[in-house]
MOPAC internal coordinates of N, CA, C and O (Angstrom, degrees):
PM7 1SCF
backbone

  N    0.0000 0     0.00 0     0.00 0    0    0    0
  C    1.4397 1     0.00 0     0.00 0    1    0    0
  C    1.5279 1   108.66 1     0.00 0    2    1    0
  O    1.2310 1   125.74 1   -39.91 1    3    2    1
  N    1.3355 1   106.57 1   140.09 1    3    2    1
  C    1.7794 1   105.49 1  -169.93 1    5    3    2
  C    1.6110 1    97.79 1  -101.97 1    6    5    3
  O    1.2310 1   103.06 1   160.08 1    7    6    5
  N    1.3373 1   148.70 1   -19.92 1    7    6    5
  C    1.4035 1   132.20 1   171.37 1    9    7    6
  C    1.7564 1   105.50 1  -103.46 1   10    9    7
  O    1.2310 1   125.15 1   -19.47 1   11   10    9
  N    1.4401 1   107.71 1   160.53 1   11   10    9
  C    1.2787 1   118.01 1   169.03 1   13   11   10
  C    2.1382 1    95.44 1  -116.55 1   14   13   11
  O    1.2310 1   117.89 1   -70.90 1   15   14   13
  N    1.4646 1   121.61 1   109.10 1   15   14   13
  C    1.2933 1   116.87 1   170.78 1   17   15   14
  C    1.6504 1   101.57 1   -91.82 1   18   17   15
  O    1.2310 1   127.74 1   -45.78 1   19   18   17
  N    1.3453 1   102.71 1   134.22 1   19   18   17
  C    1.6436 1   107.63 1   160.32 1   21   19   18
  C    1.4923 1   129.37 1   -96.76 1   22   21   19
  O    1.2310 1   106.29 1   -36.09 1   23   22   21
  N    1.1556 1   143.07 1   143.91 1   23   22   21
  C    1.2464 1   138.17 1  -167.29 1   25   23   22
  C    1.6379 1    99.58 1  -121.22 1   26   25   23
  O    1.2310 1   108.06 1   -67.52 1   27   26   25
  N    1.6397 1   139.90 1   112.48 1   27   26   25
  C    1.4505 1   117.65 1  -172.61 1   29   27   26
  C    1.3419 1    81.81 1  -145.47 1   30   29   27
  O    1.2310 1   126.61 1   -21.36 1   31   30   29
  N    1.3599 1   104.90 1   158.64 1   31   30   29
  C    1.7667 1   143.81 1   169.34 1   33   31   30
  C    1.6366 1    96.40 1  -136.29 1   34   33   31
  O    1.2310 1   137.20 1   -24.30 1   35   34   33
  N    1.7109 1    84.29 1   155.70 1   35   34   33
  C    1.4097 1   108.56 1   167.48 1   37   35   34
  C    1.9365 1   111.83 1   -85.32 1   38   37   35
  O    1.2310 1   118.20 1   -47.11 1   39   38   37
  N    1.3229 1   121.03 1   132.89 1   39   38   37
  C    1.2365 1   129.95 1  -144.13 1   41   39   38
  C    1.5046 1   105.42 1  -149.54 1   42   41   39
  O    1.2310 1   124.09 1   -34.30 1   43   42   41
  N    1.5933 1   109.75 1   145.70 1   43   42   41
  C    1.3301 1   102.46 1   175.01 1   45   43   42
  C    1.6956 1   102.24 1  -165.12 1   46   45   43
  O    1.2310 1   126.03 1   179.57 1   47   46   45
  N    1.2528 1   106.02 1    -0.43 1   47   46   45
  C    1.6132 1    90.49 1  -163.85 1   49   47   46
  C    1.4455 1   101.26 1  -139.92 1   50   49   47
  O    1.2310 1   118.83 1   -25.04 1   51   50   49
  N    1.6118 1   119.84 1   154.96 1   51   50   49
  C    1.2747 1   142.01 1   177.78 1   53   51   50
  C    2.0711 1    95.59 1   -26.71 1   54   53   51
  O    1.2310 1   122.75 1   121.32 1   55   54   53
  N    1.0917 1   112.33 1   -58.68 1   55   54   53
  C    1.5203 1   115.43 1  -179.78 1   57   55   54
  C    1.2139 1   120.22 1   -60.63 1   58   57   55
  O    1.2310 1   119.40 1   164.78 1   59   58   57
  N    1.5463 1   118.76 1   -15.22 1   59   58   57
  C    1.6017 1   114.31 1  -174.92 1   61   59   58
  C    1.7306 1    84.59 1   -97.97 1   62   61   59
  O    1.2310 1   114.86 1   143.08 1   63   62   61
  N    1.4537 1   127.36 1   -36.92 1   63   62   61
  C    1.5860 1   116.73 1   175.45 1   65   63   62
  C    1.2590 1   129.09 1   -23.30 1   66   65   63
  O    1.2310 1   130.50 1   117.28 1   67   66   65
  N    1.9197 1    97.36 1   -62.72 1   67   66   65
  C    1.2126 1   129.23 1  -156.68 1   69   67   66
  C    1.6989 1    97.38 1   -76.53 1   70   69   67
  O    1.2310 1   129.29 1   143.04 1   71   70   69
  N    1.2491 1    99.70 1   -36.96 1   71   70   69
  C    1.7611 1   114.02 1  -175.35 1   73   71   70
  C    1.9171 1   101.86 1   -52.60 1   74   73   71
  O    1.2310 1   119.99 1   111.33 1   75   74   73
  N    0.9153 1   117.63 1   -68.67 1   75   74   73
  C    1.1336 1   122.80 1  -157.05 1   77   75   74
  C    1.1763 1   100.95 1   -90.18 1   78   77   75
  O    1.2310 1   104.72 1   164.05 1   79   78   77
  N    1.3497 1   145.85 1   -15.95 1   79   78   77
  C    2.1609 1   134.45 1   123.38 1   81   79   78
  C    1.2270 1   106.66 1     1.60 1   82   81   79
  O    1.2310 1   124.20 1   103.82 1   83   82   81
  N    1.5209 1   109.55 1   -76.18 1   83   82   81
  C    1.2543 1   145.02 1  -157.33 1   85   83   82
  C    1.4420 1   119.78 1   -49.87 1   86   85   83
  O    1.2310 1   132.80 1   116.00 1   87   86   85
  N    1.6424 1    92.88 1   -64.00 1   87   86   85
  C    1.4158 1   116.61 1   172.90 1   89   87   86
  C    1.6907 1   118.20 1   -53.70 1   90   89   87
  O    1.2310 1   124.73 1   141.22 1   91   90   89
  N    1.6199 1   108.52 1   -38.78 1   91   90   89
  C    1.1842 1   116.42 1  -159.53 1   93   91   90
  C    2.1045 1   100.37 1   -75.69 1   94   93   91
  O    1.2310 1   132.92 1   163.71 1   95   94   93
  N    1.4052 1    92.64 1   -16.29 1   95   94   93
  C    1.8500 1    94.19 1  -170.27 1   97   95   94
  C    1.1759 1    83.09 1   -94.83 1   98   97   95
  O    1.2310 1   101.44 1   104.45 1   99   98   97
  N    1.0745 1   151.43 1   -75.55 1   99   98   97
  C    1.7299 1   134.61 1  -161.04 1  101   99   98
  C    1.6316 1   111.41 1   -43.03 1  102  101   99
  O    1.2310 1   123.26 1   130.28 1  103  102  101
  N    1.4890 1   111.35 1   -49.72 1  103  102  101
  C    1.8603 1   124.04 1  -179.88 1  105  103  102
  C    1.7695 1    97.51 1   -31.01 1  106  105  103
  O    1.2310 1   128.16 1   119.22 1  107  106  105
  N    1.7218 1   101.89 1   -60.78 1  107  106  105
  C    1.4393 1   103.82 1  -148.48 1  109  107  106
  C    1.9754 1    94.45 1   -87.24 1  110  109  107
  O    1.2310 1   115.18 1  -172.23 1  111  110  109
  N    0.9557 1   126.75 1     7.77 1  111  110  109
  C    1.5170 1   122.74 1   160.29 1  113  111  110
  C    1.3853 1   113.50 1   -84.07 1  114  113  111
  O    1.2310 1   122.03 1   119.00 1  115  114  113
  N    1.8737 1   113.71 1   -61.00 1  115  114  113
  C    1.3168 1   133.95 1   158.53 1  117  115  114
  C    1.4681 1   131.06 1   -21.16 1  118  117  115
  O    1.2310 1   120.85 1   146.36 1  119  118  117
  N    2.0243 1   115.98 1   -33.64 1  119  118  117
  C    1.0271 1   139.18 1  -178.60 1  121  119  118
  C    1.3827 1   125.38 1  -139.53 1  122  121  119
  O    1.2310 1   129.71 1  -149.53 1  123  122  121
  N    1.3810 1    98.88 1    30.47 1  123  122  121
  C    1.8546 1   107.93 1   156.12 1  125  123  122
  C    1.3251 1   108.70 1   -58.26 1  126  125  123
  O    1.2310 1   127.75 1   -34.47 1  127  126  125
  N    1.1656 1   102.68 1   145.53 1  127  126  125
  C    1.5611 1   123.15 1   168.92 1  129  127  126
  C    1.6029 1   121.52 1    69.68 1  130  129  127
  O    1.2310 1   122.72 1  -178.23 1  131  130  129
  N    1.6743 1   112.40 1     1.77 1  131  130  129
  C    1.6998 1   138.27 1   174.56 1  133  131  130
  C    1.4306 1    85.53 1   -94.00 1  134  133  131
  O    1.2310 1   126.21 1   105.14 1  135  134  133
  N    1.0625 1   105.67 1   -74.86 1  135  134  133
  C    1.6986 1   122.49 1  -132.71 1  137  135  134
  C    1.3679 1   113.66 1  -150.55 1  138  137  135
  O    1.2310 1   122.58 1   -34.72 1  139  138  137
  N    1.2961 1   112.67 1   145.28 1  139  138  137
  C    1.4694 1   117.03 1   176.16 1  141  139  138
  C    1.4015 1   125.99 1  -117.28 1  142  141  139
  O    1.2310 1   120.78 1   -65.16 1  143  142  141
  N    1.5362 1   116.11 1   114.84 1  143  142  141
  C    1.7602 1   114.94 1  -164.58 1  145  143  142
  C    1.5113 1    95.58 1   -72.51 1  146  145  143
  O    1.2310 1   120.77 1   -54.47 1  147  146  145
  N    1.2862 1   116.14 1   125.53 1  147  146  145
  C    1.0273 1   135.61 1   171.70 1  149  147  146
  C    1.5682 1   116.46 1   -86.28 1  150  149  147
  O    1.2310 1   115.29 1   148.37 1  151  150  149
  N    1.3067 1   126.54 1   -31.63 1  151  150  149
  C    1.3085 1   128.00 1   165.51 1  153  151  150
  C    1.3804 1   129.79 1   157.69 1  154  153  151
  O    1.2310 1   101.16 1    11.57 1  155  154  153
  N    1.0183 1   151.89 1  -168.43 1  155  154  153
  C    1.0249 1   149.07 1  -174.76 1  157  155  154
  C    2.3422 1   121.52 1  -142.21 1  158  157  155
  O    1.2310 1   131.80 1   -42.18 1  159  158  157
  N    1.1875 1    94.83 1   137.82 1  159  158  157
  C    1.3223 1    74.27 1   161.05 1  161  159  158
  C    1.6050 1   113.50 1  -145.56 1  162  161  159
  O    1.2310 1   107.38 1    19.09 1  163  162  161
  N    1.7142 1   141.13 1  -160.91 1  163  162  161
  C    1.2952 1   147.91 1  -146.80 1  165  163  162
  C    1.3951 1   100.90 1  -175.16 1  166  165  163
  O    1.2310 1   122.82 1   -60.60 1  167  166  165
  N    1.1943 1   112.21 1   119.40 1  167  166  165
  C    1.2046 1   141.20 1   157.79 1  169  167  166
  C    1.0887 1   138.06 1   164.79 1  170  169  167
  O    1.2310 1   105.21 1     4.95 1  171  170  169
  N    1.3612 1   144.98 1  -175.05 1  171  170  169
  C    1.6281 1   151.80 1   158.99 1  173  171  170
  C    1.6677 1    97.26 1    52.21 1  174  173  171
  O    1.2310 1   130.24 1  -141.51 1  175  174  173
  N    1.4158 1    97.86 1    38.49 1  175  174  173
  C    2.0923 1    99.83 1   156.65 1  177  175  174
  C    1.1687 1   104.57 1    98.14 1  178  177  175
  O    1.2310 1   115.72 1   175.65 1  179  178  177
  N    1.7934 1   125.72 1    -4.35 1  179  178  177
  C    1.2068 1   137.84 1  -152.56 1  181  179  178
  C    1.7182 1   124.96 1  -142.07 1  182  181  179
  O    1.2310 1   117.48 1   -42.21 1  183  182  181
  N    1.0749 1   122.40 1   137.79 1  183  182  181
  C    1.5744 1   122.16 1   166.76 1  185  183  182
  C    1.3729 1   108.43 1  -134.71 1  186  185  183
  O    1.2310 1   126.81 1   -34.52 1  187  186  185
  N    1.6881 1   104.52 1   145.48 1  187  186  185
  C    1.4244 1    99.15 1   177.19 1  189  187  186
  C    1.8412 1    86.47 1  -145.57 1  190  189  187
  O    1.2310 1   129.48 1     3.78 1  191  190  189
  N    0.8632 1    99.33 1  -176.22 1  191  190  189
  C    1.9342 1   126.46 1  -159.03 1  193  191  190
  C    1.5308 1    97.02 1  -137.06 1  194  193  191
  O    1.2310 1   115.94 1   -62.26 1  195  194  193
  N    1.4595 1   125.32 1   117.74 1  195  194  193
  C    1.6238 1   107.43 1   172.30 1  197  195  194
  C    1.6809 1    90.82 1  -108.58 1  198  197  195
  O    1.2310 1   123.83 1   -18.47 1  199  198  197
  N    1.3374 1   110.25 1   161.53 1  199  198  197
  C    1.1609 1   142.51 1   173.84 1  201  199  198
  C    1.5004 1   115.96 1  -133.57 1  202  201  199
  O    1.2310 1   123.86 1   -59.96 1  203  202  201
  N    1.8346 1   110.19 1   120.04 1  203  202  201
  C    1.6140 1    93.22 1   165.79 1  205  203  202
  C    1.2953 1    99.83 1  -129.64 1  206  205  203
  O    1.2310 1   130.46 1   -32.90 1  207  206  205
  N    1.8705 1    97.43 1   147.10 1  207  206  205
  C    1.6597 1    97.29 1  -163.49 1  209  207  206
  C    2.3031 1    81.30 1  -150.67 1  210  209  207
  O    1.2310 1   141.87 1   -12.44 1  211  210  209
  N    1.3215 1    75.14 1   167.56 1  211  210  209
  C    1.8678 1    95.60 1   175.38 1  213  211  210
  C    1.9584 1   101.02 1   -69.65 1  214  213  211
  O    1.2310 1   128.22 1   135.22 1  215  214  213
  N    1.1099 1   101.78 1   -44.78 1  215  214  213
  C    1.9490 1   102.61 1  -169.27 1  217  215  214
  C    1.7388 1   105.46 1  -131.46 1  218  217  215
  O    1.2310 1   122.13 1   -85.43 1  219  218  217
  N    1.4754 1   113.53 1    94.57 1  219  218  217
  C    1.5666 1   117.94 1   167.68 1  221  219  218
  C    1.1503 1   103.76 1   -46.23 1  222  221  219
  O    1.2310 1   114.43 1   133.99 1  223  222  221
  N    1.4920 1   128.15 1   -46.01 1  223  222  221
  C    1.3858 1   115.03 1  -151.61 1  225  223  222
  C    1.6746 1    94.47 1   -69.46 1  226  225  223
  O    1.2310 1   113.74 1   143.23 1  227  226  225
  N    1.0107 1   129.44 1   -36.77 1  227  226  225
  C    1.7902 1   125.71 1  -168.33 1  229  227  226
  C    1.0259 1    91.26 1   -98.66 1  230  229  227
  O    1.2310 1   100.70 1  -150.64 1  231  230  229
  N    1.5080 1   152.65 1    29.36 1  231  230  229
  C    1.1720 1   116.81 1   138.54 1  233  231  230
  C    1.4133 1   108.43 1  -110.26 1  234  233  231
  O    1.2310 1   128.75 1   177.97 1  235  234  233
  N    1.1976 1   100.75 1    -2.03 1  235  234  233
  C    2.0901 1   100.43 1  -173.20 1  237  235  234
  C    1.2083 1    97.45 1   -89.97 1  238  237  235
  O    1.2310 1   108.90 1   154.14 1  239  238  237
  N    1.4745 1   138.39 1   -25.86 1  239  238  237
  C    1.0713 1   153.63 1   145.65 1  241  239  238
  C    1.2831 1   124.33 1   -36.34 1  242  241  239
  O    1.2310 1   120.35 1   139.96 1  243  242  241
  N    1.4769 1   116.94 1   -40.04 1  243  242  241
  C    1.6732 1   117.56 1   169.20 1  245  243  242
  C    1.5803 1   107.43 1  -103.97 1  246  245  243
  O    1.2310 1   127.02 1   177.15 1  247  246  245
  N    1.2598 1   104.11 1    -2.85 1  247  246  245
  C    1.8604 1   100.60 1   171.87 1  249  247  246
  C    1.3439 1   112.71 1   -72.36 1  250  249  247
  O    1.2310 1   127.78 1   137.65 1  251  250  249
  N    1.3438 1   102.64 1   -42.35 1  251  250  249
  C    1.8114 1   113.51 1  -175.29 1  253  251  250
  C    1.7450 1   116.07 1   -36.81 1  254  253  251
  O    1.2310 1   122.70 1   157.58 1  255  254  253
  N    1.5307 1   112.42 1   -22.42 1  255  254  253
  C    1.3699 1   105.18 1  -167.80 1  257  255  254
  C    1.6133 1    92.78 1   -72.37 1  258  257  255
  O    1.2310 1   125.83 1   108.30 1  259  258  257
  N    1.2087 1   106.40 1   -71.70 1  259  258  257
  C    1.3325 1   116.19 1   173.62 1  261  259  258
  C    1.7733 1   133.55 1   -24.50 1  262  261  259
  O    1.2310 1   130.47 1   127.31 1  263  262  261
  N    1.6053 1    97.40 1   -52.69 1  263  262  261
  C    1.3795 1    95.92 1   162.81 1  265  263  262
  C    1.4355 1   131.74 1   -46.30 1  266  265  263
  O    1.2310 1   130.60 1   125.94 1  267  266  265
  N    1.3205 1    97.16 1   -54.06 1  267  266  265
  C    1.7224 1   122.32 1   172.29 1  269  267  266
  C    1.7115 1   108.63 1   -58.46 1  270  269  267
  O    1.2310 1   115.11 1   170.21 1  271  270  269
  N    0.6983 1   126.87 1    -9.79 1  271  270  269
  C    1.5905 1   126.64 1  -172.26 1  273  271  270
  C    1.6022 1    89.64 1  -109.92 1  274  273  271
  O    1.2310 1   109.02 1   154.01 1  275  274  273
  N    1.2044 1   138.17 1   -25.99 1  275  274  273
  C    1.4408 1   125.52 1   173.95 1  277  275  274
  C    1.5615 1   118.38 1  -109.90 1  278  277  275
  O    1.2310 1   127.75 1  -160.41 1  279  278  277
  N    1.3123 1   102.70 1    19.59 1  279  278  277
  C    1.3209 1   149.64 1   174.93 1  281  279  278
  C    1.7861 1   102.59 1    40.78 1  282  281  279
  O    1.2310 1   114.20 1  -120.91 1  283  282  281
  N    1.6263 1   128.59 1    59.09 1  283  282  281
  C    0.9250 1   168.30 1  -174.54 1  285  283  282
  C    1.4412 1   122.03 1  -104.66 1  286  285  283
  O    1.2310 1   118.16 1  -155.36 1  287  286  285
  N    1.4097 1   121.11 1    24.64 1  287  286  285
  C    1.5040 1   131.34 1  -170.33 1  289  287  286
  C    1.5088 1    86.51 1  -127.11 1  290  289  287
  O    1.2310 1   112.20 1   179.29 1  291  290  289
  N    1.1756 1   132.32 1    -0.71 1  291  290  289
  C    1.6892 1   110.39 1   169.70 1  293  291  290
  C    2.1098 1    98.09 1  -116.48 1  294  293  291
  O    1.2310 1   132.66 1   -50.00 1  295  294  293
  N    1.1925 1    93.14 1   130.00 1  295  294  293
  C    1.5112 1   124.95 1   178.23 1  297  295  294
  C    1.6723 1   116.95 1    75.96 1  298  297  295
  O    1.2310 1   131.05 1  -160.98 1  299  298  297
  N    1.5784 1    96.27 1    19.02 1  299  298  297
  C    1.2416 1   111.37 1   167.47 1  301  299  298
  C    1.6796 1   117.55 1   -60.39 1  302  301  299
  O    1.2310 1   119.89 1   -25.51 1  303  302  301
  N    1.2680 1   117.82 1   154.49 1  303  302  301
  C    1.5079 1   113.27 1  -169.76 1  305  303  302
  C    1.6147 1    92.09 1  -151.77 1  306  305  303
  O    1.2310 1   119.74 1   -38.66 1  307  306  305
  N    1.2521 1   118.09 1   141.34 1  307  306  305
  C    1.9310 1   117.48 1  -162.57 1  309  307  306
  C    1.5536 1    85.27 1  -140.83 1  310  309  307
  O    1.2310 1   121.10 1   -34.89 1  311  310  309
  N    1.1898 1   115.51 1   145.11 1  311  310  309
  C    1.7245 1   127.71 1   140.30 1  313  311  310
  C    1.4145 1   111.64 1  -178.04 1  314  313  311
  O    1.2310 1   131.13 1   -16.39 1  315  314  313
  N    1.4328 1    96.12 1   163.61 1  315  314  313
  C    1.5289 1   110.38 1  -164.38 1  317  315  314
  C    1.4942 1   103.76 1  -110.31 1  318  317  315
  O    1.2310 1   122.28 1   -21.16 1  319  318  317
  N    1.5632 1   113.25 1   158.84 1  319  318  317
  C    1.1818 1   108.33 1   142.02 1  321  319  318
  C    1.6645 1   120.38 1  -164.25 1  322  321  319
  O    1.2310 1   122.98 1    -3.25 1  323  322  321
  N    1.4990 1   111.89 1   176.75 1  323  322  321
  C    1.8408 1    90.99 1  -152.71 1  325  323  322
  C    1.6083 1   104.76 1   -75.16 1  326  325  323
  O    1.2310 1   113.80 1   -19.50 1  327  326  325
  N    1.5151 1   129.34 1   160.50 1  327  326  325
  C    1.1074 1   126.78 1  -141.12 1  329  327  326
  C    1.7582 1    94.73 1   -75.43 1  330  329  327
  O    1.2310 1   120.64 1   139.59 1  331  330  329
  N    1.3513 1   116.38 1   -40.41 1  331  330  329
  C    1.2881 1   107.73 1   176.82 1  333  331  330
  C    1.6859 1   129.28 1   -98.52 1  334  333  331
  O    1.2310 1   123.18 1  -121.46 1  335  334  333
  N    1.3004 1   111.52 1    58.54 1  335  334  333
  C    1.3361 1   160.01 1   172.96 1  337  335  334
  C    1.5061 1   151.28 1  -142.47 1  338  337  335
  O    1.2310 1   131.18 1   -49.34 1  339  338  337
  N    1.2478 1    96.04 1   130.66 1  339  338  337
  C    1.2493 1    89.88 1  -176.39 1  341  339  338
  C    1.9495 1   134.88 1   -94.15 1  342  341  339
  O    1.2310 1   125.29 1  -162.26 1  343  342  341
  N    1.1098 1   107.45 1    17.74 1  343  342  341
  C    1.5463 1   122.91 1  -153.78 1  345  343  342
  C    2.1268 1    80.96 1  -120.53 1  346  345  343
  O    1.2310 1   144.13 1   -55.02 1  347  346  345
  N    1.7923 1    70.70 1   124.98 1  347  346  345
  C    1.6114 1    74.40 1   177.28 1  349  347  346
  C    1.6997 1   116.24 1  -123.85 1  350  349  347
  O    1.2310 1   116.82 1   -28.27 1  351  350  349
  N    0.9680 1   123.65 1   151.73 1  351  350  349
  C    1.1750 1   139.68 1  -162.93 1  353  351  350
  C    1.5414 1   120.00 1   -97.18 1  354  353  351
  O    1.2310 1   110.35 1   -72.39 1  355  354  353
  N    1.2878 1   135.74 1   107.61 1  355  354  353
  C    1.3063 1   116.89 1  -148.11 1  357  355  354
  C    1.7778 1    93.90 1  -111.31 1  358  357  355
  O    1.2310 1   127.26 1   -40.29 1  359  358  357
  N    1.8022 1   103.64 1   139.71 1  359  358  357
  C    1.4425 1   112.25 1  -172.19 1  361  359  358
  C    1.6695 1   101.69 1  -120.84 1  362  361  359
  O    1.2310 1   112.52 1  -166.60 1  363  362  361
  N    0.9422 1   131.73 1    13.40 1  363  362  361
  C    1.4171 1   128.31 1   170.56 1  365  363  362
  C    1.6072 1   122.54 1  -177.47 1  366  365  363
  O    1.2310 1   109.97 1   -80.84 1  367  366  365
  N    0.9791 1   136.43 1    99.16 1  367  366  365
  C    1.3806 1   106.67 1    44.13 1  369  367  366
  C    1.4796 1   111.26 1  -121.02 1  370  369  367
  O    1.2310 1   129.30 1   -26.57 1  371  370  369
  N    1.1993 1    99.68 1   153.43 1  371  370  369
  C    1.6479 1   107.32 1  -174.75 1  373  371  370
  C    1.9976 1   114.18 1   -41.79 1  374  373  371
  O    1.2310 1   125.28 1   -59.65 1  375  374  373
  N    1.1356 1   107.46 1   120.35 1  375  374  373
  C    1.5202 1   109.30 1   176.03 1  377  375  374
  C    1.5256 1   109.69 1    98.21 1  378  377  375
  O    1.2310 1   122.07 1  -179.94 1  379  378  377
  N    1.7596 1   113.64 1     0.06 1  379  378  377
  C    1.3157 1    96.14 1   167.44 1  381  379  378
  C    1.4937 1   125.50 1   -91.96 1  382  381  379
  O    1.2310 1   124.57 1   -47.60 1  383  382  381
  N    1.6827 1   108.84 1   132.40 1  383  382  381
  C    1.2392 1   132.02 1  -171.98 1  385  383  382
  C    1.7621 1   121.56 1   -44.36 1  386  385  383
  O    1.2310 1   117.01 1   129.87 1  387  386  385
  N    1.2724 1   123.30 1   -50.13 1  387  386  385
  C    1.1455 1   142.02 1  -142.80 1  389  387  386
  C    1.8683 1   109.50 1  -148.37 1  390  389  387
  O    1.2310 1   132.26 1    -5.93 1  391  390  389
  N    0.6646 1    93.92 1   174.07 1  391  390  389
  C    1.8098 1    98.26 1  -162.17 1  393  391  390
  C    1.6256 1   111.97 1  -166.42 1  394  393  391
  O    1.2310 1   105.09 1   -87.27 1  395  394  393
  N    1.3744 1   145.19 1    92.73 1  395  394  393
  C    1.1431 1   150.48 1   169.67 1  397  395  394
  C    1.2051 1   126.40 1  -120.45 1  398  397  395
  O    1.2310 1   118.46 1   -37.85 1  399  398  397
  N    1.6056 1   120.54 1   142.15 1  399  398  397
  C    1.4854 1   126.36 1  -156.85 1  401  399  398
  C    1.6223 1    73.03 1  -124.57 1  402  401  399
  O    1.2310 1   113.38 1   -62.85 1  403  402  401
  N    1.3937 1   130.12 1   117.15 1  403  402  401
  C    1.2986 1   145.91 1   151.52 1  405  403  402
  C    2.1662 1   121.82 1   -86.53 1  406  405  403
  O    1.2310 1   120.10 1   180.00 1  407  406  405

């Protein structure tokens, strides 16, 4: 797979843990045969979910059902970038400036 997409929220509690467990087993059912969730991690105020797939845009695109069903589409923050790179590309939400994997 040539991109790594990240999926992150701001996070802090036993419920955002369990949240993004959750999220990460529906993602990789949701996105057989796109993309493969590679994993997730929690910490420093933050969780993110990586995904690496051939086309972010179609798979962030078919993640959305899912997100929205664990109702995870508000303060969501998405971007990609190519796997052997470090400069990332930000796909949601429209107009955000900056992009960091802490």
């Amino acid at each position: 797979m040539k991109y790594q997409l990240v999926l992150q929220w701001s996070a802090s509690s036993q419920n955002d843990h369990d949240s993004v467990v959750a999220m990460t087993d529906d993602l990789e059912s949701a996105l057989t045969g796109l993309a493969d969730v590679d994993g997730w991690d929690f910490g420093s105020g933050e969780m993110n979910i990586f995904v690496y797939t051939d086309d972010p845009h179609a798979a962030f695109d078919q993640a959305k059902a899912t997100l929205e069903s664990h109702g995870r589409m508000s303060g969501l923050r998405t971007a990609y970038r190519d796997v052997e790179g470090d400069d990332l590309t930000v796909l949601w939400p429209a107009g955000l400036a900056s992009f960091e994997i802490v």
